[in-house]
N, C-alpha and C positions, 0 to 999 in steps of 0.2 A: 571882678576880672580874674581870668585865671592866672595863676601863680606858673613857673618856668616849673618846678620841680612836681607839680603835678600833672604839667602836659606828657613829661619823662616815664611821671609813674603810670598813666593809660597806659601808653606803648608797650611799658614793662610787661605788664599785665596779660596782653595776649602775646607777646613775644620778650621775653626774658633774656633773649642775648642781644637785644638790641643795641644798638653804638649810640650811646647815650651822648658821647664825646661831640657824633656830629648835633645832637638834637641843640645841646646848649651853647654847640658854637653859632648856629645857627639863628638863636634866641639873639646872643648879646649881638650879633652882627646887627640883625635887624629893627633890635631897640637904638645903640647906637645912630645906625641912619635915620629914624623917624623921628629921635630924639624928642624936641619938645613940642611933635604935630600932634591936632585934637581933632577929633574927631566932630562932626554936628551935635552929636550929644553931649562934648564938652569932656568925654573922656581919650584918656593918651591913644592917641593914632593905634599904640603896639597891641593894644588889646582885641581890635580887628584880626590881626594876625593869629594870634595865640584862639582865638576862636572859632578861627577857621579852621586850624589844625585839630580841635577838640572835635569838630566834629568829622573830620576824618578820620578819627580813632576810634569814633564809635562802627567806624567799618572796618578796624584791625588792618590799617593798611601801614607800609613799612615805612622804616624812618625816613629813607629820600624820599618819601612823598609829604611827611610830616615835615621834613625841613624846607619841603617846598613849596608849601603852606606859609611856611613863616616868612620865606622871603620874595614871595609870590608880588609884592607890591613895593621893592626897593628901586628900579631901575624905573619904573614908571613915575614914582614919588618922591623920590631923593636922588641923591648925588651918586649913587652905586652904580657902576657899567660891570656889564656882561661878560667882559674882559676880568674886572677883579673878581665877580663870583666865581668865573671857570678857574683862577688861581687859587681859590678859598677851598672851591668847591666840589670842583672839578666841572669837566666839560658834560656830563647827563643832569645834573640841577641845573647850571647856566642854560643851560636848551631850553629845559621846562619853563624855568623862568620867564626867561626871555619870548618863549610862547603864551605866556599869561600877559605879557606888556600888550597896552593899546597902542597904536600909533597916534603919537603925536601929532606929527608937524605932516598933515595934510594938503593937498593943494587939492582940495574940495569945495563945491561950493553949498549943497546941501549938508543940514546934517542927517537925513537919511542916509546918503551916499558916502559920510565918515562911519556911519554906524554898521553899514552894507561893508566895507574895506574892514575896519576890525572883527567882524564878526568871520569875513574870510582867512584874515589871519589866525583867527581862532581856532575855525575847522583844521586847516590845514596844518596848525599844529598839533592837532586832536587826530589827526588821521596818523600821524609821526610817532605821538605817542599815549595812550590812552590816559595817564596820572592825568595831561594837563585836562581832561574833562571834569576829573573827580574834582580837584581841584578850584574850580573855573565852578564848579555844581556848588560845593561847598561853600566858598565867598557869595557865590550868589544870596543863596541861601541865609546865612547871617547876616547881608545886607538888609536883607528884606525881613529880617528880624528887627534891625533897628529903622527902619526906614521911616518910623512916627516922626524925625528928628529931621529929614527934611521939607524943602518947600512943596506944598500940594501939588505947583506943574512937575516936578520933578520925580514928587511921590506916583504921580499919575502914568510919567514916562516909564518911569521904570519896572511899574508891575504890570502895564501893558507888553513889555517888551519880556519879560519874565512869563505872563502868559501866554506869549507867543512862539516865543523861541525856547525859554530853558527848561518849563516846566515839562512840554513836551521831548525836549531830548534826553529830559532825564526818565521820561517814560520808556522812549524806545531803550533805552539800556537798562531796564531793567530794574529803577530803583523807583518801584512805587511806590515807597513814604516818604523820600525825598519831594518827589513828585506831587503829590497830597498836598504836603505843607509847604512847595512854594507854590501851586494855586491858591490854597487859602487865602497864602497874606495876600496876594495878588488879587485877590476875590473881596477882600474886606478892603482895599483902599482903591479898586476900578470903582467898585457898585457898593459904596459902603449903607446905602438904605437897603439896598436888596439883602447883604450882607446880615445887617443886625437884625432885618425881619426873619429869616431862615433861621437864623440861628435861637431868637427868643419861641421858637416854633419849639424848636429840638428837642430845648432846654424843657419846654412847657410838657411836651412828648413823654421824655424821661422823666418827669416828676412821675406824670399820671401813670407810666407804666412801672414805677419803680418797685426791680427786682429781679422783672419778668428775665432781663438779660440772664443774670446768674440761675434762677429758673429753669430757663432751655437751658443752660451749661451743663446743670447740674444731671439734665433726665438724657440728652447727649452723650454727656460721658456715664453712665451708670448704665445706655443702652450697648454702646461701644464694650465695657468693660465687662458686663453679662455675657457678651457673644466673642468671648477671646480677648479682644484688644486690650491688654490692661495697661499698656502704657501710653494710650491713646492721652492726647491733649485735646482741648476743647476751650476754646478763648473765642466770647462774643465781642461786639461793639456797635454800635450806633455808627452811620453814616456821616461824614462829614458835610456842613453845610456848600457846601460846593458843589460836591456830589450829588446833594440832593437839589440842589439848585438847576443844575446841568442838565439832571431828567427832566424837572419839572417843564424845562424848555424844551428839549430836544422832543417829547412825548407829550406837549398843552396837556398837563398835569396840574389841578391845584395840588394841594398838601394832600389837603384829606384823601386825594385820590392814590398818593401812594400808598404802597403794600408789603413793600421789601425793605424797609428803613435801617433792619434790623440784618447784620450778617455775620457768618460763623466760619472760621477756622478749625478743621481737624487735622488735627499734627501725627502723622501716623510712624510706623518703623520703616517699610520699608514701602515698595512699586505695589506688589500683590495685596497688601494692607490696604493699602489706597483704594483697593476696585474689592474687598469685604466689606470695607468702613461702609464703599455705596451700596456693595445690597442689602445691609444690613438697615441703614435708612431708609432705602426704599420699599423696604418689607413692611416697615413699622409704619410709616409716614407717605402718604399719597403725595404723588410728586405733580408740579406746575406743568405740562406737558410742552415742548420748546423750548424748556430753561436748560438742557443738558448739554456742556461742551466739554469734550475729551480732552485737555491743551498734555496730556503725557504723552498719550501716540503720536500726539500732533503737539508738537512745542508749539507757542508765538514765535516771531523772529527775533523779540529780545531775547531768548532762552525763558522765557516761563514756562513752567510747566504745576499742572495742577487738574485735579477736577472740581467742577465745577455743576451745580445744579441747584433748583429749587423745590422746597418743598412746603405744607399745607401741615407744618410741624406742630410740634407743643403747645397747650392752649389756643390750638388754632390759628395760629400765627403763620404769615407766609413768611417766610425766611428765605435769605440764600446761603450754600454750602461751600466751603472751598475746600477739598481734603488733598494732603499733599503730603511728602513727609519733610522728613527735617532738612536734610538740603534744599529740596525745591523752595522751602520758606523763607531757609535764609537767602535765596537766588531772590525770592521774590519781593524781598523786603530790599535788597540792598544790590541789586543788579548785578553788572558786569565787577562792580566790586567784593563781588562773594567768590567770582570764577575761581578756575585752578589757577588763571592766568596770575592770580596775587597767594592763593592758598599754598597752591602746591608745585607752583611752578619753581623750578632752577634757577637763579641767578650767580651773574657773573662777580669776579671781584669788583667791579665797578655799581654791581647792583643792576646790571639789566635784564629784562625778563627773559628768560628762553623758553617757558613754555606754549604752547599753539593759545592762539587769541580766541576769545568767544564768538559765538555765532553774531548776536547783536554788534559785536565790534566792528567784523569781518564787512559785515553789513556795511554800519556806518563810514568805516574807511572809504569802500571803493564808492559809496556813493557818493561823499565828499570830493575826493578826487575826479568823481565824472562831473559834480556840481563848480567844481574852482575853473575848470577849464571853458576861455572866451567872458561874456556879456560883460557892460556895464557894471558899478556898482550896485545900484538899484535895480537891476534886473536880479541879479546875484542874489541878494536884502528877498526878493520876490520869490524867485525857483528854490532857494534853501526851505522857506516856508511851506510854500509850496509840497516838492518832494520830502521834504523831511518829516514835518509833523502837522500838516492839516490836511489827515486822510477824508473826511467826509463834512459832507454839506447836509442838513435836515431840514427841509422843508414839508409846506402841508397844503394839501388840496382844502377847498373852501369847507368842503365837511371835514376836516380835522385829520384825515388820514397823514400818517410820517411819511414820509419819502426819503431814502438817506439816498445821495448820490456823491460822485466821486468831487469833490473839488475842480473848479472850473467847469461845472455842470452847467447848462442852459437850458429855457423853458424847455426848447424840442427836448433835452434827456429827460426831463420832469415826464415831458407827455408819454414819452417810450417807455419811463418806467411805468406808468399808471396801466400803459393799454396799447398796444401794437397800432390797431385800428386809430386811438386817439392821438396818437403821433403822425400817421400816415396823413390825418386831414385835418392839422395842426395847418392853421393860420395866422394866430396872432398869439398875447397871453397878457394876463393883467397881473405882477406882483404888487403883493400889497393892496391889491385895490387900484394901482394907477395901469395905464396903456403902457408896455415897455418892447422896447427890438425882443425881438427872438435870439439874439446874440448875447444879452445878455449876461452876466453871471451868476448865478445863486448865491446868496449868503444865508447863513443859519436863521434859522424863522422865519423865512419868505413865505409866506403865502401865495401861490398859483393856483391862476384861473386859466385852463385853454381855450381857445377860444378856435373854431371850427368850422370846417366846409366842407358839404361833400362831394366838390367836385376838385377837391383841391388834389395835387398829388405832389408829395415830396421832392423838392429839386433836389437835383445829384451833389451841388454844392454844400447841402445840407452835411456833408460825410466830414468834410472840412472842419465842422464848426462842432461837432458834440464830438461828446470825451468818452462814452459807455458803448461797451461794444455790441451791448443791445441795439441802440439806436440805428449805430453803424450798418449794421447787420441787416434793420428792417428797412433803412432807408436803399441800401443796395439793391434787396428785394422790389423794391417798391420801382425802384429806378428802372430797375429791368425787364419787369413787368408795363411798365410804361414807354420806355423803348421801343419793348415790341409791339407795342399798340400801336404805337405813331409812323413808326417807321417799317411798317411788315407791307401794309397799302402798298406805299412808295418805291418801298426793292421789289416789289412783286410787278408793276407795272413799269419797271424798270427792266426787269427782265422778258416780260412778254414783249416786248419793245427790240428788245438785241435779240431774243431767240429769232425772230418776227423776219428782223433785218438778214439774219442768217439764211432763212429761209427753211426756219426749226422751229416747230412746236412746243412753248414751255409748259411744264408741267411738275406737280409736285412727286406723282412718282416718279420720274424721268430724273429728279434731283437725289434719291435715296440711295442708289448706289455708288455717287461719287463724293458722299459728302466725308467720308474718310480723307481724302484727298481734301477738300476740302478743311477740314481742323473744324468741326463743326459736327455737335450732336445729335441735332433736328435741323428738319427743312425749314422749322418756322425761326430758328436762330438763322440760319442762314441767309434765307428771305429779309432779316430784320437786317443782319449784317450788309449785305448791300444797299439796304434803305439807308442806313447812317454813313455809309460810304467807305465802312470796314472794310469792305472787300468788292471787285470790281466786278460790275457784271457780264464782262468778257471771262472773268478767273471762271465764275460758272459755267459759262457755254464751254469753254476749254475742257472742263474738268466733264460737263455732259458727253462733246462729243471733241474728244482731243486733237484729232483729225481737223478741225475747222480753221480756216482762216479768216483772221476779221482784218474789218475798215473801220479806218476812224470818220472824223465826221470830214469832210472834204469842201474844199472851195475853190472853185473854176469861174471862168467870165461866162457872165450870161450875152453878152454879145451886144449889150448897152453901155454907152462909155458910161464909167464911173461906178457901175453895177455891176453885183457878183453871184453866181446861184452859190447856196450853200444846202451842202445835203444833209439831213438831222439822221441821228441814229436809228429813226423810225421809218428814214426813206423819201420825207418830206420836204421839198424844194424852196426855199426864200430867198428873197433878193437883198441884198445887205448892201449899202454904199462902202468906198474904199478906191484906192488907187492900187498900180501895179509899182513894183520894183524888180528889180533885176535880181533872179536863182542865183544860188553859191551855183560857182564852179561850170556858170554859162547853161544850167537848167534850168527850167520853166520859169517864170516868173510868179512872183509870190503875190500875195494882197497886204500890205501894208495902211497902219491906221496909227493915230497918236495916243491909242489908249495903251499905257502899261501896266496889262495884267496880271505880272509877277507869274509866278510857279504854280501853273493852273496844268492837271493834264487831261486829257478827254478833246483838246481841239487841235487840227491841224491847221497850222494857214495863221496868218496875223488876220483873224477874223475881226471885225469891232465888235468891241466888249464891252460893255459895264456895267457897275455893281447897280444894285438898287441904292436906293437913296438910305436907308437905315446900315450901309458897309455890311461888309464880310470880311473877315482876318484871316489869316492861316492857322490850319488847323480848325476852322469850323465846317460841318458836313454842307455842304453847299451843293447845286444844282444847277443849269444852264436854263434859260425859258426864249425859246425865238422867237425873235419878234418878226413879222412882214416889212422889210423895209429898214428895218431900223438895227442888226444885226441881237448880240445875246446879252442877255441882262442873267449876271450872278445875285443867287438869293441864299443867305442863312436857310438852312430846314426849319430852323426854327419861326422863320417871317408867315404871318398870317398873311400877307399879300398873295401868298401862293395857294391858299385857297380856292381864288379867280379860277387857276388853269387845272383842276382838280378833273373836269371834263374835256381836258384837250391835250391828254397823254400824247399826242403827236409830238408835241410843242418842248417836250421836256427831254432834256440831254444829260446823259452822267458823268458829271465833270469831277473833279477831285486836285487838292491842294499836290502840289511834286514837293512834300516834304521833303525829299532828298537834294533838291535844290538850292542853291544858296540864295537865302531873301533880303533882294537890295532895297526893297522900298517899305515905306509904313503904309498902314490899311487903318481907314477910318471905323470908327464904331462910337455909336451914340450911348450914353449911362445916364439915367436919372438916379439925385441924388436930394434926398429928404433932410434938412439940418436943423438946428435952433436956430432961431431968428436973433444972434447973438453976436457981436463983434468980435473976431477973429476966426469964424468958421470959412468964411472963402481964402482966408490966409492959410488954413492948416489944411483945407483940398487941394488949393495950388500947393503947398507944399509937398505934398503927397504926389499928386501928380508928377513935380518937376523931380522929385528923388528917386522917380523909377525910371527916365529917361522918356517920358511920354510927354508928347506934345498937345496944347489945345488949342484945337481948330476953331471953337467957336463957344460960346457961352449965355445961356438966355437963364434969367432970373424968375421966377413969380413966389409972390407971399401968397400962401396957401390957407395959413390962418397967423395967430398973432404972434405964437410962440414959435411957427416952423418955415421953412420956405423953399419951395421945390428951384433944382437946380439941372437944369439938360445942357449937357457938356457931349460936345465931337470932337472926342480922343482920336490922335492917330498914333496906334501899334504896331511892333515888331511882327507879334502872332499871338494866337488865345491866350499861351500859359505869363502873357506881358500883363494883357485884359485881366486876367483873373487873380491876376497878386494885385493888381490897381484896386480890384474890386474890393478883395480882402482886408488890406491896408485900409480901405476907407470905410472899410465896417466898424475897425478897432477904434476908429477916431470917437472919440465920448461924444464931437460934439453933431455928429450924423446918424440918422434913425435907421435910413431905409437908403440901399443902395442898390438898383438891377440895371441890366442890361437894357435895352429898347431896342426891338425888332419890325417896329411900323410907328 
């Protein structure tokens, strides 16, 4: 265990006027409170302490962080408050402190969701002030140094949560040997056979090559020093097994197939050193072509900076290069704790920093703070992850090809990154080998299979669910392109229909001059646009010929009691049943019926109305169809029933939602829904359903095979954007495969 007078003499060492005064009041305070506590290994609690501090000194940081090491764990583990350290200590240790405490006394019921709450406290004292990470890094770190010393679930929990969380945040700031060896230990007690096989690998590696390291050093720096550089440094090493583990995975690599095991530092003088030291390699030594990344012009966001390349070196050896100079080394070795922000930054009598924070800091603040605001614990525990430190997913197509995509990737991103085409007629996908949703989420090592149709065409809701803006991008295309296919027929004979009634000729170049007016680049957007019901096929007769006055569709007594003619936009005369009532304001008498069809506009007159049996909501592109006798049936564009009247343009009306309208009633629409055949799944659809305010009209059941069971539900909704968070919601549920709409 370390001794008090030689934690004093580190400090000394790189800072010589240090207040020794606080360092050893600091000591007896914290041995005092821990008094006669032991640690799992059986030695005195205080020596945790004192070791945490050591190794924050080997990052030359100042004494209030060094004493804030030592008493990093009083108020959490003894009798010490917050209140006596800001009297000891003052009120900038009591903070930090006090930001290193867990909370206690929780009223949680998970320990996810206590772990999610402290980890938030965490941040959010990390965003306040940067020590408490180094700090918080450091303890980690020595924990996991002794951590042979607890129980296996414990050892398990903790370097899963060390892999997850601290090893990576100590990447993003920048302290990549911190970083290193807490995956290690983390690596040796997750996967401890994986662990010992990589590593008797290594070891067996460096027998058989033993030298070669010193070898390239040696012809490294002797070419360096020939060509000017003579105070070039040159320090090789072997990869860490973690490291080599990591690729092995993320690139279905055996051993023998790596090539790069082996990697080199050159330590140069200055910026322009850095870019000699590379032509100079690369003159001598054929370079790996794709290994080169500039990070000087272009930093990382934790501030690394360095170059970077491979090459086809000494004794034929493929190596990689890092050449940098001496600040960027020590940035890269030791992060945000090499900054000015500790070097050369001003502080106050009190010891606070004044000078400007690092780039990586700057970073992590504000995204903490976007991260702390709203969710759950557990969502909290999920987006930190998330956002913070699991940038990418690697997955592999069945012939072995990588695919790296972004975290919360799904097959469709898989398929988009493979092949534009193989996305677009993306059906289904098999990870692993099994049948899975397209919803999906990718984890490291999946294997994807796509699986494909070539009449398929991407639905627009697809935009919702992938995270790559490729996808995004193609699926829009795709959408748009399919739009206009569907929907170009329909506004076109829609239009021949109202010019017709006008007693106007349509036409497409008739449409070219007003389509300015119009908001519209082509005729065939246009045409599409009033097939979807974007825009009204009166706005284009206006805009042809402005001069025009139109009628809506009209309805008078045919002279039959109880019967009404109605005249169609195309001039077409039916008889529909209906009674009269009495005009506002002692004019004409209306037609009155008991159907209420909400904010529909396109018809005059209380005509009888009703929907097709599959519903229509608000906000779907919808369509009138008259019937003889029986008055107008609304239909989705989407319903294959309209196929029927594909040859009886008479028949067809352009009606449209008055989304401006206030909508007092719900509209039905039918969903099938694919589940496990498992107890509790019609518990968590009603509950989904009844949490979005939607109601269920009706519900029929079939088991479809052993494991799944189809479910047809008649929802009644507000309007589409109701239907579509329902839909949503019920994709997320684990325990539901497949959820669409039904249009016949």
């Amino acid at each position: 265990m370390m001794r008090q007078y030689e934690l004093v003499e580190r400090v000394q060492q790189y800072k010589p006027d240090a207040n020794e005064a606080l360092l050893n009041k600091a000591y007896v305070y914290a041995m005092q409170k821990h008094g006669q506590q032991k640690r799992a290994s059986g030695d005195p609690y205080i020596s945790h302490p004192l070791e945490v501090a050591a190794i924050l000194t080997d990052m030359h940081l100042d004494e209030s962080t060094i004493a804030v090491a030592l008493l990093h764990d009083t108020i959490e583990d003894t009798t010490a408050t917050r209140a006596e350290i800001d009297e000891l200590f003052g009120e900038d240790i009591g903070r930090l402190v006090e930001g290193l405490t867990k909370i206690k006394k929780l009223d949680l019921v998970t320990k996810k969701a206590k772990q999610a709450e402290n980890l938030r406290k965490l941040l959010l004292a990390i965003s306040d002030d940067v020590r408490v990470l180094l700090v918080k890094l450091a303890d980690r770190l020595h924990n996991m140094r002794t951590l042979d010393h607890m129980s296996a679930d414990k050892r398990a929990r903790i370097s899963e949560e060390t892999m997850e969380i601290y090893a990576p945040l100590a990447g993003r700031m920048g302290m990549q040997d911190m970083r290193e060896e807490l995956e290690e230990l983390s690596f040796r007690h997750m996967n401890p056979e994986a662990y010992e096989t990589v590593t008797k690998r290594l070891e067996e590696l460096s027998k058989r090559n033993e030298g070669i390291v010193k070898k390239i050093e040696a012809e490294l720096r002797d070419l360096l020093v020939a060509s000017g550089l003579t105070s070039a440094y040159v320090k090789g090493r072997q990869k860490k097994p973690y490291s080599v583990f990591r690729k092995m995975q993320s690139k279905s690599l055996s051993f023998e197939q790596l090539s790069d095991v082996y990697g080199f530092r050159l330590i140069v003088e200055d910026i322009p050193s850095c870019y000699r030291a590379l032509g100079i390699v690369h003159t001598r030594w054929r370079v790996v072509p794709g290994r080169f990344k500039d990070y000087i012009s272009t930093p990382k966001q934790n501030d690394y900076r360095s170059l970077h390349t491979t090459i086809v070196g000494p004794s034929s050896q493929r190596i990689e290069l890092q050449i940098r100079t001496k600040r960027m080394h020590e940035i890269a070795e030791f992060g945000i704790a090499a900054h000015t922000l500790y070097k050369d930054g001003a502080t106050n009598a009190d010891g606070d920093i004044l000078s400007r924070e690092s780039n990586a800091y700057s970073w992590l603040r504000h995204t903490i703070e976007a991260l702390a605001e709203g969710d759950s614990p557990e969502e909290f525990l999920e987006h930190t992850k998330l956002e913070l430190f699991q940038d990418q997913v690697f997955c592999f197509t069945p012939k072995g090809k990588l695919i790296a995509l972004p975290r919360g990737a799904t097959p469709i991103d898989f398929a988009y990154a493979v092949h534009t085409n193989i996305g677009d007629t993306t059906v289904g996908a098999k990870i692993n080998g099994r049948i899975m949703p397209l919803v999906t989420r990718l984890a490291n090592g999946d294997e994807v299979e796509i699986i494909r149709s070539g009449v398929q065409v991407p639905p627009a809701a697809w935009e919702e669910i992938v995270v790559t803006g490729k996808a995004r991008a193609a699926i829009r295309r795709a959408t748009r392109m399919a739009i206009r296919k569907q929907y170009a027929g329909l506004g076109h004979r829609i239009l021949e229909r109202t010019f017709d009634r006008a007693g106007k000729i349509f036409s497409r170049e008739a449409m070219k001059p007003a389509l300015h007016r119009l908001g519209q680049k082509d005729v065939e957007d246009a045409i599409a646009a009033v097939g979807r019901g974007e825009m009204s096929s009166l706005d284009v007769l206006r805009a042809v010929y402005p001069d025009h006055q139109d009628e809506r569709v009209t309805v008078k007594p045919s002279g039959d009691d109880g019967w009404f003619n109605v005249r169609s936009a195309a001039g077409m005369i039916f008889k529909i049943p209906g009674k009269t009532k009495p005009g506002l304001d002692g004019g004409h008498p209306e037609v009155d019926t008991d159907v209420d069809i909400g904010p529909i506009r396109g018809l005059s007159g209380n005509v009888d109305v009703k929907f097709a049996s599959t519903g229509a909501v608000p906000g779907d592109r919808i369509v009138g169809i008259m019937d003889q006798g029986k008055g107008i049936t609304i239909y989705p564009i989407q319903s294959p029933s309209l196929q029927r009247f594909d040859d009886q343009p008479d028949r067809w009306i352009d009606v449209r939602w008055d989304l401006d309208e206030a909508n007092k009633s719900r509209f039905m629409a039918r969903i099938m829904v694919n589940g496990l055949n498992e107890p509790g799944t019609l518990a968590k659809v009603a509950q989904t359903v009844a949490g979005l305010d939607v109601n269920i009209r009706l519900l029929n059941t079939v088991r479809v095979a052993a494991d799944f069971t189809e479910m047809m539900l008649e929802v009644e909704v507000w309007d589409l954007r109701q239907l579509n968070q329902l839909l949503a919601q019920m994709k997320d549920l684990d325990c539901i495969a497949t959820v669409r709409r039904l249009y016949e």
